[in-house]
C-alpha positions as CSV (number, residue, x, y, z in Angstrom):
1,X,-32.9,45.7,-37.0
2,X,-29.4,46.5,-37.5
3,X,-29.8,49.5,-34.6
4,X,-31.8,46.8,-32.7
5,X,-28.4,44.8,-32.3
6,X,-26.1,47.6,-32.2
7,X,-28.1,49.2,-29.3
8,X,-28.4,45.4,-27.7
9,X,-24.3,45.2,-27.9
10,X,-23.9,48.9,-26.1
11,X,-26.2,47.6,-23.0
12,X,-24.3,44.8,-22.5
13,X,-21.1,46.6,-22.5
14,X,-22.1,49.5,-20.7
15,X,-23.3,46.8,-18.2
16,X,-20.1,44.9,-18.0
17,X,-18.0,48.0,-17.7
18,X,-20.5,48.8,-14.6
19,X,-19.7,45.8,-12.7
20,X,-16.1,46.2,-13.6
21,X,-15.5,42.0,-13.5
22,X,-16.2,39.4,-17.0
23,X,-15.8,36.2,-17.6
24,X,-14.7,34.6,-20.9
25,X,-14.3,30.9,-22.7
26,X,-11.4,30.5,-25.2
27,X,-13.7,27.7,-26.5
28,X,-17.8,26.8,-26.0
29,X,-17.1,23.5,-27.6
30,X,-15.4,20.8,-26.6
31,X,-14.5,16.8,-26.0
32,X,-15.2,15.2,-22.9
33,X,-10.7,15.3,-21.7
34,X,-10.2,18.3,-23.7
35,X,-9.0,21.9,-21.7
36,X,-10.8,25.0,-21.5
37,X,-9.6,28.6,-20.1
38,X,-12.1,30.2,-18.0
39,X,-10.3,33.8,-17.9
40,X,-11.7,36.3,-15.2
41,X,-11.2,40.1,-16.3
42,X,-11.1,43.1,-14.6
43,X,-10.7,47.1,-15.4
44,X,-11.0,48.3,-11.6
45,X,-8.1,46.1,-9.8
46,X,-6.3,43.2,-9.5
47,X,-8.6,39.9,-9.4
48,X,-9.2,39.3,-5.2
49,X,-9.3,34.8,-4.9
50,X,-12.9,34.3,-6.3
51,X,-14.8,31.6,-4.9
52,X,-14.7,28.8,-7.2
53,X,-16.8,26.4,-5.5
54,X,-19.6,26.1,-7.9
55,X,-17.4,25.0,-10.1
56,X,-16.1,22.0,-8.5
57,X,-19.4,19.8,-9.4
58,X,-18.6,19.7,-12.8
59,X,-15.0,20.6,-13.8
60,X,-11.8,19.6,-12.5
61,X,-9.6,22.9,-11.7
62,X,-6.0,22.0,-13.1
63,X,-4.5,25.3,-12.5
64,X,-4.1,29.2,-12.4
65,X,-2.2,32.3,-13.6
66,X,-2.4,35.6,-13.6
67,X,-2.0,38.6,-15.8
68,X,-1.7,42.4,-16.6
69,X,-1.6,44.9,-19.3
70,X,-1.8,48.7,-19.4
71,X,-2.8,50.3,-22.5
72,X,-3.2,54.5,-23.7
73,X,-7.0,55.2,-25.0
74,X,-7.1,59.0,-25.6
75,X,-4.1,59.3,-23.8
76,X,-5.5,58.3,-20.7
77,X,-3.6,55.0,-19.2
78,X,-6.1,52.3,-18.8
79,X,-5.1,48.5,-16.4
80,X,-6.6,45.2,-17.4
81,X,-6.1,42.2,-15.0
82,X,-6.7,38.7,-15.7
83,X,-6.9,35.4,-14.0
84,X,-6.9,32.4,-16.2
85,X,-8.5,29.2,-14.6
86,X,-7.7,26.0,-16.7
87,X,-10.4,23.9,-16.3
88,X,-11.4,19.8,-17.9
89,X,-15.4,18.6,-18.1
90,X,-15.5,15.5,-15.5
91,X,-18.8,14.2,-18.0
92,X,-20.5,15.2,-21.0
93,X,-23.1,17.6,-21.9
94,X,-24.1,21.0,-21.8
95,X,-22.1,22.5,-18.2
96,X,-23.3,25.9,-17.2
97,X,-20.4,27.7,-15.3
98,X,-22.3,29.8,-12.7
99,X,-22.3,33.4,-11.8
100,X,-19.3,33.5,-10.1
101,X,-18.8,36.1,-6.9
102,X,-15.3,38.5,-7.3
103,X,-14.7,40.6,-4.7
104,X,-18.7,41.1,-4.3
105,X,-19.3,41.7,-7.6
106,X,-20.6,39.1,-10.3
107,X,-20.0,37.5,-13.5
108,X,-22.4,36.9,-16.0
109,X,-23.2,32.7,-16.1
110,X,-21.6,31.2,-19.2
111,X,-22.6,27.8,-21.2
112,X,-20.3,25.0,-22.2
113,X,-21.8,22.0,-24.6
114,X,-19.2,19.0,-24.0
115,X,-19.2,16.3,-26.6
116,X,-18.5,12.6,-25.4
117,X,-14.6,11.9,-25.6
118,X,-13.4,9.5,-29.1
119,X,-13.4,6.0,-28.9
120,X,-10.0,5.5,-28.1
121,X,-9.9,8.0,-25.1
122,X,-8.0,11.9,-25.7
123,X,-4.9,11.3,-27.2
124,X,-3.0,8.4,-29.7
125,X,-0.1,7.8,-31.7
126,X,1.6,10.7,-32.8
127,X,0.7,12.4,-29.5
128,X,2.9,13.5,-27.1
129,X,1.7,11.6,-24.5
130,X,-1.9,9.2,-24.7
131,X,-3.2,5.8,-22.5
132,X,-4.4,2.6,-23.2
133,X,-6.9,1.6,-20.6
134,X,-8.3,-2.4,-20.9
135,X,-10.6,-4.1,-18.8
136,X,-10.5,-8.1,-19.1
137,X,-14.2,-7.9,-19.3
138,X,-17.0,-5.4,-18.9
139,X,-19.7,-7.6,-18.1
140,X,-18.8,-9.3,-14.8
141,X,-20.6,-11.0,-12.2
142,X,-21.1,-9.2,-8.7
143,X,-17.8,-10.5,-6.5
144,X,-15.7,-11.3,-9.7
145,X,-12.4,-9.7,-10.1
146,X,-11.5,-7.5,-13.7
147,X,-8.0,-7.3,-14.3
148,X,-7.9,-3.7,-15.9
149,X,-4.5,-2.5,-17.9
150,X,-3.2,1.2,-18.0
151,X,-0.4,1.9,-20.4
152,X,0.9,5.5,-20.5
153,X,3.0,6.3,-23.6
154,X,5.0,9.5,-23.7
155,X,7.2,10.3,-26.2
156,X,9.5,12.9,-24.5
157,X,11.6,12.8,-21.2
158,X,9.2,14.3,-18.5
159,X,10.2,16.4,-15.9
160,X,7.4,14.6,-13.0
161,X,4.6,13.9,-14.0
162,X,1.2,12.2,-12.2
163,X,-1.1,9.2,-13.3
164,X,-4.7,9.1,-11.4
165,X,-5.9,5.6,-10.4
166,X,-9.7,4.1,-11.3
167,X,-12.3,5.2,-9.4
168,X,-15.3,2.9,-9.1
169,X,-18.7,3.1,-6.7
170,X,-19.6,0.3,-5.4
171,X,-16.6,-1.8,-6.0
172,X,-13.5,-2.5,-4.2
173,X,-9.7,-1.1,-6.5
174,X,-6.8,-2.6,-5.6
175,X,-3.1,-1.6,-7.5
176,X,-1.4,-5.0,-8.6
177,X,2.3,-5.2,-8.3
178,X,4.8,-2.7,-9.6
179,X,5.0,-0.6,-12.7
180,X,6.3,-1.9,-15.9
181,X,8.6,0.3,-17.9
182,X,9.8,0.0,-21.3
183,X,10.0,1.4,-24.9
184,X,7.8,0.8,-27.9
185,X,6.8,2.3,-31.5
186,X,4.3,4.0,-32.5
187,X,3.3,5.0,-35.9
188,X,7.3,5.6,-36.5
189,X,8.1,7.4,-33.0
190,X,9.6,5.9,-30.2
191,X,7.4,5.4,-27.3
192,X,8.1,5.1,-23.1
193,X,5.5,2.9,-21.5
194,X,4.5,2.8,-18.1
195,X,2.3,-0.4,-17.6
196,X,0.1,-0.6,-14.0
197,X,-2.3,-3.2,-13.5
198,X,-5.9,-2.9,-11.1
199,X,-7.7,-5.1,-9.6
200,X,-11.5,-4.2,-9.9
201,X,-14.1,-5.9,-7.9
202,X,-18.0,-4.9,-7.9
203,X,-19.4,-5.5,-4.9
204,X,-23.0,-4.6,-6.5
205,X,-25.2,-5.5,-9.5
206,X,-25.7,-3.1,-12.2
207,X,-23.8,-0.5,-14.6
208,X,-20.8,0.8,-12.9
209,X,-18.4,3.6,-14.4
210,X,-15.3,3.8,-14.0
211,X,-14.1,7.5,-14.3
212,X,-11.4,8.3,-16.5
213,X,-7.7,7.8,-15.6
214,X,-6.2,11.2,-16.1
215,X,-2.2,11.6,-16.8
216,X,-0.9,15.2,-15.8
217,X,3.0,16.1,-16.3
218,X,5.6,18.4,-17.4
219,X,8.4,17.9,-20.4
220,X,11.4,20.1,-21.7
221,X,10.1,21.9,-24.8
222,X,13.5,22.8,-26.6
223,X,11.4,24.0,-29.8
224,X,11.7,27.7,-29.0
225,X,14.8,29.3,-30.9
226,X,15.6,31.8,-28.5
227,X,15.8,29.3,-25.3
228,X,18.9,27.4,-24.8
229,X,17.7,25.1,-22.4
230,X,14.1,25.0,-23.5
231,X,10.9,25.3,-21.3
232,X,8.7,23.5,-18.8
233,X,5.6,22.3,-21.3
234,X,2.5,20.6,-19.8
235,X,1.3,17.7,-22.0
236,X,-1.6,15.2,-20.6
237,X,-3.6,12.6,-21.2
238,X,-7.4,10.8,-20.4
239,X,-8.8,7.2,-20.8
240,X,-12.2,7.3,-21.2
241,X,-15.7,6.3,-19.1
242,X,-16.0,2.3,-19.2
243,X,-19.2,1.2,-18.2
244,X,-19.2,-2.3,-16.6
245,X,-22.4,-4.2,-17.0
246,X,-22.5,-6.2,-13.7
247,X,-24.6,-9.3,-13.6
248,X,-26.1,-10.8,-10.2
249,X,-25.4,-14.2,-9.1
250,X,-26.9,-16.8,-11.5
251,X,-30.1,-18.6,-10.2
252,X,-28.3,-21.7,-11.2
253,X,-25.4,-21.6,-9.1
254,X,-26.8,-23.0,-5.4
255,X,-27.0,-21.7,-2.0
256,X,-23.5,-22.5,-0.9
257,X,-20.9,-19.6,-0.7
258,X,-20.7,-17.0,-3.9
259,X,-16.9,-17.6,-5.5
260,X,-16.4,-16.9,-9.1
261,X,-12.7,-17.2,-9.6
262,X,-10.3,-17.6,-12.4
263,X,-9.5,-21.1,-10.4
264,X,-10.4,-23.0,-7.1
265,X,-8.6,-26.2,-6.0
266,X,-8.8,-28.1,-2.7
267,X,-5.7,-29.8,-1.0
268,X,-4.9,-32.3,2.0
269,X,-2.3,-33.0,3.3
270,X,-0.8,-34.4,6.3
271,X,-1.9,-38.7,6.3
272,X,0.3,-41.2,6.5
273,X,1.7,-42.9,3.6
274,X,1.4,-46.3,5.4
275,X,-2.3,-45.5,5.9
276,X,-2.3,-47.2,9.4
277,X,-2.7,-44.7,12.7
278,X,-3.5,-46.0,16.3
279,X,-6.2,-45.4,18.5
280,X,-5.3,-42.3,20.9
281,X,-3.0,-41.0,18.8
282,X,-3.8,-38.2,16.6
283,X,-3.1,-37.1,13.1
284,X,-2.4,-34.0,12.0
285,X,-3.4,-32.7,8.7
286,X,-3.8,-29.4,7.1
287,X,-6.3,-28.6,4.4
288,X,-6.2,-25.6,2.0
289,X,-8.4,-23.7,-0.2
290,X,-6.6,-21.7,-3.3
291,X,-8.6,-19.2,-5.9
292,X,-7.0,-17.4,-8.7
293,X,-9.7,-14.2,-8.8
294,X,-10.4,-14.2,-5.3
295,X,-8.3,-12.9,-2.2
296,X,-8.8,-15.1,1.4
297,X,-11.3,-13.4,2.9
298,X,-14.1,-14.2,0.6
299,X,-13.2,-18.1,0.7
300,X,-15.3,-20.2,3.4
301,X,-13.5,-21.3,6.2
302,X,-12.1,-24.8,5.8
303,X,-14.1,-27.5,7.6
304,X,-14.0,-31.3,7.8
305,X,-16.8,-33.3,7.6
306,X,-18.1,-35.5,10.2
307,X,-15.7,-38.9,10.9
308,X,-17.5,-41.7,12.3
309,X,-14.8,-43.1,14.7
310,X,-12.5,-40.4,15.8
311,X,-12.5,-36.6,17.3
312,X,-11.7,-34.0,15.5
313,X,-9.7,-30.3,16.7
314,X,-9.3,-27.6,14.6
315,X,-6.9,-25.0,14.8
316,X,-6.6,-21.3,13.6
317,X,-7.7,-20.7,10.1
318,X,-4.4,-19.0,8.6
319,X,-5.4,-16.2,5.7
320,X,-3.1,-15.7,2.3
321,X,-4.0,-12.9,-0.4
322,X,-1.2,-12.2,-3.1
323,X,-1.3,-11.1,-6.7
324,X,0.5,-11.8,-9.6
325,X,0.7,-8.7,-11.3
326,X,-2.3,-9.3,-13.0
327,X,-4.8,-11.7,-10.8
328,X,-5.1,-11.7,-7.0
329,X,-4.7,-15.2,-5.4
330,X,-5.9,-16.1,-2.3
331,X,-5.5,-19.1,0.2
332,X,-6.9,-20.4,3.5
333,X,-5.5,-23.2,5.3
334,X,-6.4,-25.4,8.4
335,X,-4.8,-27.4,10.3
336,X,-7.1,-30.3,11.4
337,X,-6.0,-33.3,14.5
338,X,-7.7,-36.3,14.4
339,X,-7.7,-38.7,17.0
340,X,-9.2,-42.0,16.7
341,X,-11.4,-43.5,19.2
342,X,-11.5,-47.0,18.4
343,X,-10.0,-49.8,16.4
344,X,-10.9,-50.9,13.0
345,X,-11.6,-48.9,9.5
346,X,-11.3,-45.2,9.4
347,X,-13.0,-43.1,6.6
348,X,-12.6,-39.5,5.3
349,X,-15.7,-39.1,3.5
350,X,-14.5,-36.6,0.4
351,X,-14.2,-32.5,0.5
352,X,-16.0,-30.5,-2.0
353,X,-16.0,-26.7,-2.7
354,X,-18.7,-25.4,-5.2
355,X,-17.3,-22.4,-7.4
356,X,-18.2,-20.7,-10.4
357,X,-15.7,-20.2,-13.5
358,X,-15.5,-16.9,-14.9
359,X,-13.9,-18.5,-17.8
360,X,-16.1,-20.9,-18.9
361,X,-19.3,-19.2,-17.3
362,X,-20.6,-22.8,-15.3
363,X,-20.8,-23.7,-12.1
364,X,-17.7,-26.2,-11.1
365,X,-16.7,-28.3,-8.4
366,X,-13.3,-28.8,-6.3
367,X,-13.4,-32.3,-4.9
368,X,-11.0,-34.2,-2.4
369,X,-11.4,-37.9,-2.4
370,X,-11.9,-40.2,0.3
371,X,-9.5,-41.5,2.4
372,X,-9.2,-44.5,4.3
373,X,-6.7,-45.4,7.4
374,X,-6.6,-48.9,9.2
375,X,-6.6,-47.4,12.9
376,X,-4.8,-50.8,15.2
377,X,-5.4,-51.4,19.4
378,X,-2.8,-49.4,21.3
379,X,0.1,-51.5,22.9
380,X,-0.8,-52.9,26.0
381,X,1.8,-51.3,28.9
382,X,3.7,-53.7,31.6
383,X,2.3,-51.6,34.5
384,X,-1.3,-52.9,33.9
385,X,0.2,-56.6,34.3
386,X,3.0,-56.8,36.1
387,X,3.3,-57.5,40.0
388,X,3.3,-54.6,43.0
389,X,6.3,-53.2,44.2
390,X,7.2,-54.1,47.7
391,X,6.9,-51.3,50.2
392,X,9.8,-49.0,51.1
393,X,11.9,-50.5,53.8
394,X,11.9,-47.6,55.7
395,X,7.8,-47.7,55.7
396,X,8.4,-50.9,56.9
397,X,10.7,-50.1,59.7
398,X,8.4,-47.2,61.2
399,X,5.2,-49.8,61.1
400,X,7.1,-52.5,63.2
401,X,6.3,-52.3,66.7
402,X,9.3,-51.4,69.0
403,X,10.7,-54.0,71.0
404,X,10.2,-54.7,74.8
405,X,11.8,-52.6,77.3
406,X,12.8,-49.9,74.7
407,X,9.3,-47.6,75.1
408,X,10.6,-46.0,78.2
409,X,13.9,-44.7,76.9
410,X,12.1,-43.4,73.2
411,X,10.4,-40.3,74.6
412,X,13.9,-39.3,76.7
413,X,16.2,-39.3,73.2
414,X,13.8,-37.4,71.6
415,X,13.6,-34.9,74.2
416,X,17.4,-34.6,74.1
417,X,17.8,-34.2,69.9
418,X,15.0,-31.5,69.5
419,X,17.6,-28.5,71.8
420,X,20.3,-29.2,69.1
421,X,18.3,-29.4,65.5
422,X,16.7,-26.0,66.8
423,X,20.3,-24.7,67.8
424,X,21.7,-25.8,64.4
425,X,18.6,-23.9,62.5
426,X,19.2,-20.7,63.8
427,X,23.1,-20.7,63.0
428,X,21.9,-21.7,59.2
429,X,19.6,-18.3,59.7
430,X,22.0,-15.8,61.0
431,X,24.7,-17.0,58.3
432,X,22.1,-16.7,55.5
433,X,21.1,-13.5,56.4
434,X,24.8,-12.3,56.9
435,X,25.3,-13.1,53.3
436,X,22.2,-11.5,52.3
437,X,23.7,-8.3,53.7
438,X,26.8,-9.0,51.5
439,X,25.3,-9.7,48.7
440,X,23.2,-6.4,49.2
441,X,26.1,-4.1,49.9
442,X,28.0,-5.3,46.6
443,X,25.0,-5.1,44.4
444,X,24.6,-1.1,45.9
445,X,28.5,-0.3,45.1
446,X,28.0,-2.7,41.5
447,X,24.6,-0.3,40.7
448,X,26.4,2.8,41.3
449,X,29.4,2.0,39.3
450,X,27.4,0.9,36.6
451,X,25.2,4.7,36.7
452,X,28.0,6.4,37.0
453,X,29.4,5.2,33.5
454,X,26.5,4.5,32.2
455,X,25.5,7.7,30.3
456,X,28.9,7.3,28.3
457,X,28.7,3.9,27.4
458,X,25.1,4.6,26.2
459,X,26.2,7.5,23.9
460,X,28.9,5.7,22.3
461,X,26.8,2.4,21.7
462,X,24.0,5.3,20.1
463,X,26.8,6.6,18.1
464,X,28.4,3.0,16.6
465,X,24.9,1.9,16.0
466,X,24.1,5.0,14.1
467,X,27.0,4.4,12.1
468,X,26.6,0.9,11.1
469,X,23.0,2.0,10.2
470,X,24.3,4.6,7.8
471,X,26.8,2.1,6.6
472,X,24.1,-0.5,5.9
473,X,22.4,1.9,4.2
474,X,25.0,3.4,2.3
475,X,25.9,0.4,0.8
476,X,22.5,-0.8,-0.6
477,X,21.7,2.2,-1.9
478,X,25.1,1.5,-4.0
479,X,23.4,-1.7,-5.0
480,X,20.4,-0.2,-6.3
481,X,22.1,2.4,-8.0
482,X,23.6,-0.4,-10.3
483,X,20.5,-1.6,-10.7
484,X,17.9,-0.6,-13.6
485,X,15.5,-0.1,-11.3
486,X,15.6,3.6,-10.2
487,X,12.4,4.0,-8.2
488,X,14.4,1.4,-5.9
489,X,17.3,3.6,-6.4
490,X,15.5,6.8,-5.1
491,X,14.3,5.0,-2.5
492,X,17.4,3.5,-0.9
493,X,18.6,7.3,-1.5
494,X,16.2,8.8,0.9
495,X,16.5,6.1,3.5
496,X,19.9,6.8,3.8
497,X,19.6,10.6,3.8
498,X,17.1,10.1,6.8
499,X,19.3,8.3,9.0
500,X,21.3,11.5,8.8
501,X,18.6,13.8,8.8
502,X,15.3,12.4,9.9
503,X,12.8,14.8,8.7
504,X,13.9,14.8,5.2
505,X,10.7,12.9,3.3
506,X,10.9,14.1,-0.5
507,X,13.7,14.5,-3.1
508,X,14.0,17.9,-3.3
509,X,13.8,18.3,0.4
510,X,17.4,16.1,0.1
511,X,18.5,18.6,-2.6
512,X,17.5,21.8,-0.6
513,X,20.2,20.6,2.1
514,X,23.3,19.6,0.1
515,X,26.3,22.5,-0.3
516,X,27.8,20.0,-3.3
517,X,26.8,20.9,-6.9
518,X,27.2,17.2,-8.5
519,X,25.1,15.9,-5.7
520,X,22.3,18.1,-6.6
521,X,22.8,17.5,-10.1
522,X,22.9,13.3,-9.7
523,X,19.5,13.8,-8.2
524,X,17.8,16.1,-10.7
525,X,19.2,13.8,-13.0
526,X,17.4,11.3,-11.6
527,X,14.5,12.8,-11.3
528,X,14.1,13.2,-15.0
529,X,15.4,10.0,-15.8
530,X,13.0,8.0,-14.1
531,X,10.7,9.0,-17.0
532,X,13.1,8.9,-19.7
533,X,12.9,7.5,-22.9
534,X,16.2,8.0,-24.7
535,X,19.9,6.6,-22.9
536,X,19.8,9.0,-19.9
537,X,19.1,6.3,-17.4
538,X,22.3,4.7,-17.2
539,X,24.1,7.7,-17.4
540,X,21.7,8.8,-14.2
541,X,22.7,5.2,-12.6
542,X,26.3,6.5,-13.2
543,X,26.7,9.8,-11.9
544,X,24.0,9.1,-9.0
545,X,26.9,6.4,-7.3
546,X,29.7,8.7,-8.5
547,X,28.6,11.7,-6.5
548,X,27.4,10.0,-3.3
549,X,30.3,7.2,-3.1
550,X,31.6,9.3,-0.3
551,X,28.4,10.2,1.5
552,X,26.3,13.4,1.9
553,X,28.0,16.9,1.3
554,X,25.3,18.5,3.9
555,X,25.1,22.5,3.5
556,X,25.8,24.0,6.8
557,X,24.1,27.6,8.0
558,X,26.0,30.5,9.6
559,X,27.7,29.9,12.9
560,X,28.7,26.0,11.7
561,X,25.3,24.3,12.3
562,X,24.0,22.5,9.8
563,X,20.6,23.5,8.8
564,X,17.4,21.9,9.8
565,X,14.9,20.1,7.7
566,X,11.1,21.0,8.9
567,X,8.4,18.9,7.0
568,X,6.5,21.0,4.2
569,X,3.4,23.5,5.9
570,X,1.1,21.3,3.2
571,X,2.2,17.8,2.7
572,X,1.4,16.5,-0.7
573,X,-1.2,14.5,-0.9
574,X,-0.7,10.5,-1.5
């Protein structure tokens, strides 16, 4: 038996030596947002980029390095080369990692049995980093909004570091407002939280996962004795899978529109407070719908209903979605004009808006009352009663006849006035069109002038607006650097820096391109600090003014020109 095995063993490294390329696990076990190293070896030459593809189905690929050693067997030198793929399980189960091809040859396929993550998701108290992740329900209706919480503690200051966002099929995800930082204990060690809020809203009955939220970052790792400064680590964290139960819309709840909200309410406004109007004369009101749950576009247009008495004209619907940080609030509003046709009583009949509360789990109703308006005659005018107006005198002069002996001589004046109003006409013309000519000749010579001074006029506007941008600029970056908010402080950085230099879009691009030390130290201060726990911040907020007060120390290239900023080859992805 024992020679069974041991000749078993010698195949299978006979065979692996022949096709010169393995593959190893560091671990066949593990927790659904636990690591594993997939390590790639090979005796007969650096490791060629295998194709990885297969993998991609079920493991995310976090990273890569590379390795070699040399060792003396019989004092023959021998090379091994490795290539170490870091790898996490996207779901549970037993994951086969394929055959995978290197440089035409093949590995051997390799088995990994993943075990469903704890209840709490990877990480907790104590850890270096671990999330909270809370939905405000997992058992929804289809078209209802769930309000879900991240948290991100992380006990060390962080060099960057990257927070996934919920993915959901069938469901529309929305980020709500801005992060929340702060501090917080945890069993006894001091915390930094990073709070984001999502809006969630299935757009389909059923179970719907959402996939884990996965943190990824880098922190300074001072624990080595022999390293000064200490060294990058990487430190991560994972929520885990939440399983909304979505439930259709209730049999009970009508065939009107579908709106399960937090809140619905109906306004109108516009009427008169004296309650009287007047017949021709319209009224303008405006009615609004507003749910807490819902953004505009799934409310129902707002309508009137029918008013016996009068005309109605509606005008554009105007659309409102906003959130709150935690709950998306939209609004709808119309404005209505009614115009009475006749004297006498005037009724609104009353506005209702079916909806169903997600709080309470029943079918509610929004409800304007009636109104009524006393609508009076309109005024009778003086024009309708009053007498005519005489006729023009000089209509009456051309109707009366001429007088006797007078008919002969009319025809002779007119024949002798007609020469001179034609003689008169064309001196009006050829003085018109001598100041035509005038007018053209100075508005050449004005043209020209203008052209030829043109070009430097327009450079120095260029230049003074340029300048009172960078001014503007300058000075609320200054503002935001006093403030505690440095996200809005990196910001107003970079906006300033690209009204200098216009293809600058990232931090370190503003880094690369500054000849002044402090400068690039103020922003790699910042950096750090914008996910520090301890006091760094304000002495971050500090140095960051300090060093730009006077502007940008740009590095300039041989010969005096400054150097040019190209946009990265790859652009990270947002």
């Amino acid at each position: 038996m024992i020679g069974a095995i041991a000749l078993t063993w010698l195949v299978m490294v006979a065979a692996a030596m022949a096709s010169g390329v393995t593959a190893t696990l560091d671990r066949d076990q593990v927790a659904l947002g636990d690591t594993v190293t997939l390590t790639l070896h090979s005796s007969n030459g650096s490791i060629s980029s295998p194709d990885l593809s297969p993998l991609h189905k079920d493991f995310q690929m976090l990273g890569q390095t590379r390795g070699a050693t040399e060792s003396w067997i019989n004092g023959k030198a021998q090379s091994q080369y490795t290539l170490s793929i870091t790898l996490r399980p996207l779901h549970a189960g037993a994951l086969r990692i394929p055959a995978l091809d290197v440089g035409g040859q093949r590995t051997s396929p390799l088995t990994l049995h993943v075990s469903d993550a704890p209840a709490q998701g990877v990480g907790h108290a104590g850890d270096p980093a671990f999330l909270e992740v809370t939905p405000s329900t997992t058992n929804p209706y289809v078209g209802q909004q769930i309000a879900l919480d991240v948290k991100l503690y992380y006990a060390a200051s962080m060099l960057d570091g990257n927070l996934t966002p919920p993915n959901v099929d069938h469901a529309q995800v929305q980020t709500l407002g801005r992060d929340q930082r702060y501090q917080t204990q945890r069993g006894g060690r001091t915390y930094g939280v990073i709070e984001r809020h999502y809006a969630i809203i299935p757009q389909k009955a059923g179970t719907l996962n959402v996939t884990p939220i996965v943190f990824r970052g880098r922190t300074v790792d001072s624990s080595g004795m022999g390293d000064f400064f200490g060294t990058a680590r990487t430190i991560g964290a994972q929520s885990k899978v939440i399983e909304l139960h979505v439930r259709p819309r209730p049999a009970g709840a009508g065939n009107g529109p579908w709106l399960p909200a937090r809140q619905v309410e109906l306004n109108l406004s516009g009427l008169p407070a004296s309650g009287k109007v007047q017949v021709g004369e319209p009224v303008t009101v405006t009615l609004q719908e507003g749910a807490t749950g819902l953004p505009a576009e799934l409310l129902p247009e707002p309508t009137l209903p029918d008013i016996p008495g009068a005309d109605v004209y509606p005008d554009q619907t105007q659309d409102v979605s906003r959130n709150n940080g935690q709950w998306i609030t939209g609004s709808r509003s119309r404005g209505f004009a009614i115009v009475p046709n006749r004297a006498g009583i005037l009724k609104l009949p009353p506005i209702t808006l079916r909806w169903w509360n997600t709080q309470t789990d029943r079918e509610e109703t929004a409800k304007i009352p009636a109104h009524i308006l006393t609508v009076v005659a309109a005024a009778a005018t003086s024009s309708s009663t009053g007498t005519a107006s005489p006729a023009p005198a000089s209509s009456a002069a051309a109707s009366t006849p001429a007088p006797a002996g007078t008919t002969s001589k009319t025809p002779s004046v007119a024949v002798q006035k007609v020469p001179a109003a034609r003689d008169t006409t064309w001196r009006w013309v050829a003085l018109a069109s001598g100041v035509l000519w005038l007018l053209s000749a100075l508005a050449v010579a004005a043209w020209w002038w203008w052209r030829r001074g043109n070009a430097q006029r327009k450079r120095t506007v260029d230049a003074d607006e340029r300048g009172g941008r960078a001014r503007t600029l300058r000075n609320a970056f200054l503002v935001a650097a006093r403030s505690d908010d440095l996200d809005a402080a990196a910001h107003a950085l970079l906006r300033w820096a690209r009204a200098e230099r216009p293809a600058i879009r990232h931090l370190q691009d503003l880094g690369a391109q500054l000849d002044d030390a402090a400068q690039v130290e103020a922003i790699a201060r910042l950096q750090r600090s914008r996910y520090a726990v301890d006091g760094e911040a304000s002495v971050a907020r500090g140095s960051l003014a300090q060093a730009f007060r006077a502007g940008f120390a740009w590095r300039k290239a041989s010969g005096g020109k400054t150097t040019s900023v190209l946009p990265p080859l790859y652009p990270p992805s947002r």
